[in-house]
Wavefront OBJ file of the C-alpha trace (Angstrom):
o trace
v 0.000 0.000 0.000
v 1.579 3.548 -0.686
v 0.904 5.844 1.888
v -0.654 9.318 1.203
v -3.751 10.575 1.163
v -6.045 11.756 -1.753
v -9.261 13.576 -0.579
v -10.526 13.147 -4.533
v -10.896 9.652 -3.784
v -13.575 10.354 -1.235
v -16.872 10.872 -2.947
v -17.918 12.912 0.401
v -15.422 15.607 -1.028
v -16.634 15.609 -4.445
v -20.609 15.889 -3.084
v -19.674 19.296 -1.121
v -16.357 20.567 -2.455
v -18.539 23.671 -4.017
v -19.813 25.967 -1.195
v -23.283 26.861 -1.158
v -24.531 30.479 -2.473
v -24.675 32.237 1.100
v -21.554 30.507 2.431
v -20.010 31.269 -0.777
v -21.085 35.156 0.144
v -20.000 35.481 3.483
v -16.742 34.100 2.102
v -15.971 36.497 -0.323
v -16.897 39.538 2.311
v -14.068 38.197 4.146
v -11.567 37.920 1.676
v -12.448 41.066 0.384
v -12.598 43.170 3.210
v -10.632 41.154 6.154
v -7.256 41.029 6.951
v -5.499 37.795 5.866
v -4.046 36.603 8.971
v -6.232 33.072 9.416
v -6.906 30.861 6.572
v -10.148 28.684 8.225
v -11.619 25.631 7.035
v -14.275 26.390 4.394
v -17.800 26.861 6.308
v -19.727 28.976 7.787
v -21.276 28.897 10.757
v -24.764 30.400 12.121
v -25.570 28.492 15.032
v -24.123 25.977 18.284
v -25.661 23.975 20.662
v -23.618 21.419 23.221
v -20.823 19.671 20.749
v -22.609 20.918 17.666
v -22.943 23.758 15.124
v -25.053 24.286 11.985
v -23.837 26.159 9.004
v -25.490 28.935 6.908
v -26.850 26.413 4.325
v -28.305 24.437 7.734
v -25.330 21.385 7.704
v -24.828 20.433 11.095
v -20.873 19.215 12.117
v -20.043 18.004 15.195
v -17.497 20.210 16.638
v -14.246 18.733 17.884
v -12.172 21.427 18.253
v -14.111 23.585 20.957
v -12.486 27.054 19.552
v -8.902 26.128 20.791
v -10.417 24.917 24.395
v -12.696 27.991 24.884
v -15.353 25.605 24.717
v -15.254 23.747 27.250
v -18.658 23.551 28.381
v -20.259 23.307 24.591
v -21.870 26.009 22.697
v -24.288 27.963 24.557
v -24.266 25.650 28.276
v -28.119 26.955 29.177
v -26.412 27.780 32.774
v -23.740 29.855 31.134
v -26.458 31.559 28.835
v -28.760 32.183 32.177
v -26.181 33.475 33.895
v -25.188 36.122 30.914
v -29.017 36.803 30.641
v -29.680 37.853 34.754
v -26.034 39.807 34.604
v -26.953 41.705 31.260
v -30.382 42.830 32.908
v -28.126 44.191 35.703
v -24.762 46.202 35.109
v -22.062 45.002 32.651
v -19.013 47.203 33.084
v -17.923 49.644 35.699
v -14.049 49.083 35.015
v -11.948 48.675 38.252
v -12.258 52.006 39.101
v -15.643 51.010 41.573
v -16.066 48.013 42.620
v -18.712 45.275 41.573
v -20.890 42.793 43.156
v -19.476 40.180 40.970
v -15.568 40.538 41.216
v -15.368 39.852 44.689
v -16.605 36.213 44.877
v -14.879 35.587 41.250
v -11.758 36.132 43.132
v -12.719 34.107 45.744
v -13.760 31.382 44.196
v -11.135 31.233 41.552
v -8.344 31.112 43.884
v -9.931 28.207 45.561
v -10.403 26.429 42.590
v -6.969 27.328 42.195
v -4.954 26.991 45.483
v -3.864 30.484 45.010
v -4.028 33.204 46.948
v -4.587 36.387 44.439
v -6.527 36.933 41.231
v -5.751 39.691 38.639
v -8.252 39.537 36.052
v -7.993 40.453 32.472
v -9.754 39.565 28.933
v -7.633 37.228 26.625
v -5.210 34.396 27.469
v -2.207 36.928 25.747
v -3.283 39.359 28.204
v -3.158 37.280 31.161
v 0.539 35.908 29.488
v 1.658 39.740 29.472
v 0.705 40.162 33.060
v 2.356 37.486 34.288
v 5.588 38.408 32.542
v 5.088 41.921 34.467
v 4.591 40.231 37.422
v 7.983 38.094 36.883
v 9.761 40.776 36.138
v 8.559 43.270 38.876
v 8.688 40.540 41.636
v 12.544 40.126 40.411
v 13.565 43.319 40.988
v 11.399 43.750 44.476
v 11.685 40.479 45.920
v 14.066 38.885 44.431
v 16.866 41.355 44.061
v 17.828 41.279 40.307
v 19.621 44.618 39.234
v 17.473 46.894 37.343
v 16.401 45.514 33.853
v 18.292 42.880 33.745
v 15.493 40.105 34.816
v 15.234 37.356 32.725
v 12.428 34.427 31.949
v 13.269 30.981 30.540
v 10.670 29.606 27.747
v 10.881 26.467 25.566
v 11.378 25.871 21.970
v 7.727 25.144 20.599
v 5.953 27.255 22.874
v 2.847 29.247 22.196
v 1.516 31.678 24.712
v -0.303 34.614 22.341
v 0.393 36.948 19.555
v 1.645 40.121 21.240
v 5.022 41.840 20.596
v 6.550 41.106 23.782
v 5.138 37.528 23.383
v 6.230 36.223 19.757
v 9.583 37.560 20.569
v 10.277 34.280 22.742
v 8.455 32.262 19.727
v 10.607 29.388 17.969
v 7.787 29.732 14.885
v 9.496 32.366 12.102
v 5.552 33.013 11.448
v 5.757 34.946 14.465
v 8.614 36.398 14.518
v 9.627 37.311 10.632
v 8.850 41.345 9.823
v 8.211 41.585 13.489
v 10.929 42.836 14.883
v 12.623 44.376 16.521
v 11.866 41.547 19.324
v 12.156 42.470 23.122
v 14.744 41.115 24.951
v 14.581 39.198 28.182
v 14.357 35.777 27.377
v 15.965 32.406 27.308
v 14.537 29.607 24.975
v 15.866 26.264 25.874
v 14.193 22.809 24.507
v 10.893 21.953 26.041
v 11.491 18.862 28.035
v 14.819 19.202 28.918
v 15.578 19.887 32.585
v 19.531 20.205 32.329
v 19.219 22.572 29.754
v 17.004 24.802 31.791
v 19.027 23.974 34.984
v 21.868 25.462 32.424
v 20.139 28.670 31.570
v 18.833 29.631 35.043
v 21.330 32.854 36.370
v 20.490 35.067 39.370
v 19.598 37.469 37.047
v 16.545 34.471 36.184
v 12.806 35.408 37.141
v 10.517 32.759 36.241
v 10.358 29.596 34.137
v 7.270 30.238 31.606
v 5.996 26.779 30.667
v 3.002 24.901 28.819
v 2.205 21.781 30.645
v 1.130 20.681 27.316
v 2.331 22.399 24.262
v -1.112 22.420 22.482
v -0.182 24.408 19.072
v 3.304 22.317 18.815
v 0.867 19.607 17.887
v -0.139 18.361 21.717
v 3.603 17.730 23.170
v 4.207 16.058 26.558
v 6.151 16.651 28.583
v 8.775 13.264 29.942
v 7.584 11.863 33.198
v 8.489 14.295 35.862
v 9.401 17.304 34.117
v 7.146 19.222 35.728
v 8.283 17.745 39.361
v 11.875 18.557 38.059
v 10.905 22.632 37.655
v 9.447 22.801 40.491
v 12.243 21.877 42.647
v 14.640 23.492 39.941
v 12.932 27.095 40.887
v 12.231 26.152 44.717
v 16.235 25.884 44.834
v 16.991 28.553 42.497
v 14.480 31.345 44.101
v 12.567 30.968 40.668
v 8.844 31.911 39.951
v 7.325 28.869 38.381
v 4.696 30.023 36.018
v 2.434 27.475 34.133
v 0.174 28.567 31.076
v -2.962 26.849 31.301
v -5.158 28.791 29.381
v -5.541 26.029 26.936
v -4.793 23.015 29.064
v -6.423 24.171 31.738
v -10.361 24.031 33.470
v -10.608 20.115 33.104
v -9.127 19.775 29.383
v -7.032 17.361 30.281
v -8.689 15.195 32.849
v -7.749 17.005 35.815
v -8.756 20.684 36.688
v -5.295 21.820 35.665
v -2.609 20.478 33.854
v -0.325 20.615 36.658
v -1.978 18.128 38.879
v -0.893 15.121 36.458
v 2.550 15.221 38.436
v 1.205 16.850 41.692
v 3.103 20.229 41.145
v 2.290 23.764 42.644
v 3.238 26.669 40.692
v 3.576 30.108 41.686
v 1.442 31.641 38.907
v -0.736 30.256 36.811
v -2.309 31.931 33.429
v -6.487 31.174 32.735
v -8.538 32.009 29.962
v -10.204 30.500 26.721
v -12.948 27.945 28.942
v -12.853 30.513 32.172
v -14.975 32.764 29.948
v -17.623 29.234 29.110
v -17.392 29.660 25.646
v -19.497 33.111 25.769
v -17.043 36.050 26.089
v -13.478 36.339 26.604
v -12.122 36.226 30.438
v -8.741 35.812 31.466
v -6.716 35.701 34.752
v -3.383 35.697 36.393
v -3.587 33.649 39.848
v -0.531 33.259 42.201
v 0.858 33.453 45.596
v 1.036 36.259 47.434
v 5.006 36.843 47.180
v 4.085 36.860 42.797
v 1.107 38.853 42.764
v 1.453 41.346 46.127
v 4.375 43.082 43.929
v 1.348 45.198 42.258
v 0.437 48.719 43.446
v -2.486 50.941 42.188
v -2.164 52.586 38.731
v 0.635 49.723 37.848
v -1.453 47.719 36.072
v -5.189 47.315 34.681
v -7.711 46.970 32.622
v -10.686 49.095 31.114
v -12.715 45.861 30.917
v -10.488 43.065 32.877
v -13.239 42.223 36.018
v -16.387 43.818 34.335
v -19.255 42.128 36.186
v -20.530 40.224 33.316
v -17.245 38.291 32.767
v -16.769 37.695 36.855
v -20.421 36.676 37.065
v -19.807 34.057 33.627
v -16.604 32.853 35.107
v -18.510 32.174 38.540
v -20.697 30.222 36.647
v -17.738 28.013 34.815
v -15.863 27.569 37.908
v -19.895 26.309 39.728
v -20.096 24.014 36.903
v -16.335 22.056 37.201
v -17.340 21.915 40.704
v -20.796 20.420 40.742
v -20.476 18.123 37.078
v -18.564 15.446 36.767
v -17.154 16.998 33.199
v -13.129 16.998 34.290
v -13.738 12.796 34.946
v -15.633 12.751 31.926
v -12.849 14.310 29.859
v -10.430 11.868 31.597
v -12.375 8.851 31.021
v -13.475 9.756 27.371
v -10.044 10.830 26.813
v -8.833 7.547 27.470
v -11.546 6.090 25.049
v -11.346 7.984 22.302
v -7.281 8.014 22.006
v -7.599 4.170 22.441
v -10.232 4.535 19.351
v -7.689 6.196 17.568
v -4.808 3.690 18.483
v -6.944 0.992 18.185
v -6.729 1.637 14.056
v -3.254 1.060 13.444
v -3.129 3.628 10.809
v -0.649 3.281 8.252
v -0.369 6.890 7.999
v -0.197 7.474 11.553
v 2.740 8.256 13.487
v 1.814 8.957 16.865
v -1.635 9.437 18.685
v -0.539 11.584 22.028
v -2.309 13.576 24.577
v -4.141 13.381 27.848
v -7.931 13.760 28.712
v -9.769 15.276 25.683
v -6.668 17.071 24.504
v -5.448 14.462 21.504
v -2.730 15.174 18.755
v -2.748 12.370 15.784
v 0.625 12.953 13.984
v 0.704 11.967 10.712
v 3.792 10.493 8.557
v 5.309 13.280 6.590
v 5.098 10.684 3.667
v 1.312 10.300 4.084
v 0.855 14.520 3.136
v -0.449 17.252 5.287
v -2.749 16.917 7.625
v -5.105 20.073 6.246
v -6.552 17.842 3.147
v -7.375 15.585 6.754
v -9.112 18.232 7.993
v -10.858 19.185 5.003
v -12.318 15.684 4.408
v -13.081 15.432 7.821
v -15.313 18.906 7.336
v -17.228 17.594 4.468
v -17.873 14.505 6.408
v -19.572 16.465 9.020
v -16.810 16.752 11.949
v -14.904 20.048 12.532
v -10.946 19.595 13.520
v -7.900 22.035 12.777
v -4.570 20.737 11.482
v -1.404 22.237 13.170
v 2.118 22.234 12.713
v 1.105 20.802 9.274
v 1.258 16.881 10.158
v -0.830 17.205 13.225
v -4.676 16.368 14.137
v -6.064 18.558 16.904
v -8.565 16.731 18.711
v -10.462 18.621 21.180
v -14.176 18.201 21.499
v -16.212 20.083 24.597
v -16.018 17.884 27.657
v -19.839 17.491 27.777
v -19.394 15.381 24.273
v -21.007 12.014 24.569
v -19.556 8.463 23.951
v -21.639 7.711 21.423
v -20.667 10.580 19.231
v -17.027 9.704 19.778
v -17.954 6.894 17.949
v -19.821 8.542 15.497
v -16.742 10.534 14.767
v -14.379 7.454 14.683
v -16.420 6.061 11.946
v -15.622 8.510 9.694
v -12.158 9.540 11.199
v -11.510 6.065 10.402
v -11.674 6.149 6.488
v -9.807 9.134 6.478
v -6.601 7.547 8.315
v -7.223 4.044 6.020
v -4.372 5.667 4.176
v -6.453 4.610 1.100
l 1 2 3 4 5 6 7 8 9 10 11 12 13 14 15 16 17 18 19 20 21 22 23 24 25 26 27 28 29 30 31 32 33 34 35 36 37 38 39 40 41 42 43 44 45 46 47 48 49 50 51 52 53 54 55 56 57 58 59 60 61 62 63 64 65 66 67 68 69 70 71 72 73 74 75 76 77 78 79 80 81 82 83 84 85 86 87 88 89 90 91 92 93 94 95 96 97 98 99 100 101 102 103 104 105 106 107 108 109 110 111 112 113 114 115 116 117 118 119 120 121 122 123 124 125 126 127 128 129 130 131 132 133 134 135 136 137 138 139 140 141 142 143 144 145 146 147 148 149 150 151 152 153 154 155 156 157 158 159 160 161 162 163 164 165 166 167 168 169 170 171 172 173 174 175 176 177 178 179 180 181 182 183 184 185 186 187 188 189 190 191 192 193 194 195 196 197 198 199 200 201 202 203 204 205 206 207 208 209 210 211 212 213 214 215 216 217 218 219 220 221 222 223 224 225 226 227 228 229 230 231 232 233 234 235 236 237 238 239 240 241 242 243 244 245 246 247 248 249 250 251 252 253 254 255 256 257 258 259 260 261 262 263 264 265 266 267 268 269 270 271 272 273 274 275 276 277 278 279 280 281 282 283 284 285 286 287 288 289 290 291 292 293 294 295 296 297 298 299 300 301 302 303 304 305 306 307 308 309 310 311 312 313 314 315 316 317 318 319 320 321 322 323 324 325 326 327 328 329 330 331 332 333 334 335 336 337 338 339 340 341 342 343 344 345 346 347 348 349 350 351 352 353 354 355 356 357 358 359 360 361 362 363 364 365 366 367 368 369 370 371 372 373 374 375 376 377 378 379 380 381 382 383 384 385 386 387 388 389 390 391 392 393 394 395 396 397 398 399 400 401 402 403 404 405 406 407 408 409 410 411 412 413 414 415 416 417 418 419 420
């Protein structure tokens, strides 16, 4: 059998390789008048409910990529959507400069969920990345001692925490970084995985340790047994901040609330977002211990609409609902079903099926092709995925997906890894 993969073969593709008339439409408005910085799967979609969204021709998919783990709880969880509804017949924003009814037990209950002591809110996961790098770098020089601007913060080759200058200047992707410069300096990128090397790059001049407990947009990269374990003593010894990025790994994702817990570990900061804002509006946090986070004074940091009342009363409601559901098991469990679905097939075109909970990367052998024409068949078949790092399968459907459309999936994931 030669491996590869040839989409015209599937009679699927050749059914629904034209777009319809009003997804053709809203197509050409945004190539025509939007900026060419994504290049999305070809449909359009009007509506969601739970793990599934219709398109403007009325084509339901079953969505298994939960917008990059912002969807946690499905499209439109009726609790989220109840919650949104009694806040938006209330008060909205009041920005931090009053304070709100809502912000109060978001905190609260946030650093519970946590184990942290202090919450600064914000809106989008780069945000939250940002702050956390200001909190670094200001805890350095007032707690730590570092001479002024010379505070540094190891990352890891692969990484992906956001799209800002500051971030994309510790990025290994030359996407990021090409025509961007200049980059800001600061940083030390050392492989992801590798404990001597960041034992290597840690100075006194060192602030934090920035890591992804799972790189998601490397293609869903573990971590070796006990790397995590391995920082955390690494930064205990070295008077390090240890700050984990769980904005997409984090909120149940994986099986456990955070990422972190797989090997027991307790940062010192932790970055939220993506499923902290259920799917509805974007919500974002930096929690940490007090030593991290007490380095703030007023008028050092903020946000016009970090803590509005409407994203503090939706996160409430996230936070109620990984509390009283049994989702994070059920994304354990089903994680463990559908990757041994997946390994199960013995693919000749597959490489590697990795991840944990309902976080699953299927890399495919450079031989067989990209994974996009995957992706695309996969679309037409009814199941929405995203390709990344061009040989990789991102698997992530919402944790409230059921078993039985796992297998619905399977069935036709299966004839597109045949190889035939």
């Amino acid at each position: 059998m030669t491996l590869g993969f040839d989409k015209s073969q599937h009679p699927t593709v050749q059914v629904a390789a034209a777009l319809g008339e009003v997804s053709r439409r809203h197509v050409e408005l945004n190539e025509r008048y939007g900026t060419h910085n994504y290049k999305p799967l070809p449909v359009v979609i009007a509506e969601g409910r739970g793990c599934w969204v219709t398109d403007v021709e009325g084509r339901r998919y079953l969505d298994m990529l939960s917008a990059y783990s912002a969807l946690n709880f499905g499209h439109n969880h009726p609790a989220i959507v109840d919650a949104v509804r009694t806040q938006l017949d209330r008060v909205t924003v009041t920005s931090r400069a009053f304070f709100n009814d809502q912000l109060g037990p978001f905190f609260k209950e946030l650093a519970e969920l946590t184990g942290m002591d202090r919450v600064l809110p914000m809106n989008t996961g780069a945000e939250a990345v940002e702050t956390a790098i200001k909190t670094a770098r200001k805890w350095a020089y007032q707690v730590k001692g570092v001479a002024p601007d010379r505070a540094r913060i190891i990352a890891f080759a692969g990484n992906f925490h956001g799209r800002t200058t500051t971030i994309v200047s510790f990025s290994t992707d030359p996407l990021a970084t090409t025509n961007f410069g200049p980059l800001t300096p600061g940083f030390d990128v050392v492989p992801y995985g590798d404990l001597a090397a960041v034992e290597k790059a840690v100075t006194g001049d060192t602030a934090a340790v920035l890591v992804e407990p799972i790189q998601g947009e490397a293609g869903v990269v573990l971590p070796p047994p006990g790397f995590l374990t391995g920082l955390r003593k690494l930064c205990t010894d070295r008077n390090v901040l240890l700050i984990c990025d769980e904005i997409q790994t984090g909120l149940g994702r994986t099986g456990r609330t955070f990422a972190f817990e797989h090997e027991g570990v307790r940062p010192d900061v932790v970055t939220l977002g993506k499923a902290l804002g259920g799917g509805l509006i974007p919500v974002s946090a930096v929690v940490g211990i007090d030593a991290a986070m007490g380095v703030f004074k007023p008028g050092e940091h903020g946000s016009t609409f970090g803590g509005n009342p409407l994203a503090a009363a939706v996160g409430r409601k996230a936070i109620e609902l990984l509390r009283t559901t049994d989702l994070v098991e059920r994304a354990r469990s089903l994680g463990d079903y559908f990757r041994g679905q997946l390994e199960a097939l013995r693919s000749p075109i597959v490489q590697q099926v990795r991840g944990r909970g309902l976080l699953i990367g299927v890399q495919i052998k450079p031989e067989a092709g990209p994974a996009r024409p995957m992706c695309e068949t996969l679309l037409h078949d009814g199941l929405l995925c995203k390709d990344t790092q061009k040989q990789v399968i991102r698997f992530a459907p919402p944790l409230i997906i059921e078993r039985a459309e796992i297998d619905w999936a399977m069935e036709r994931i299966a004839v597109v890894l045949s190889g035939r």
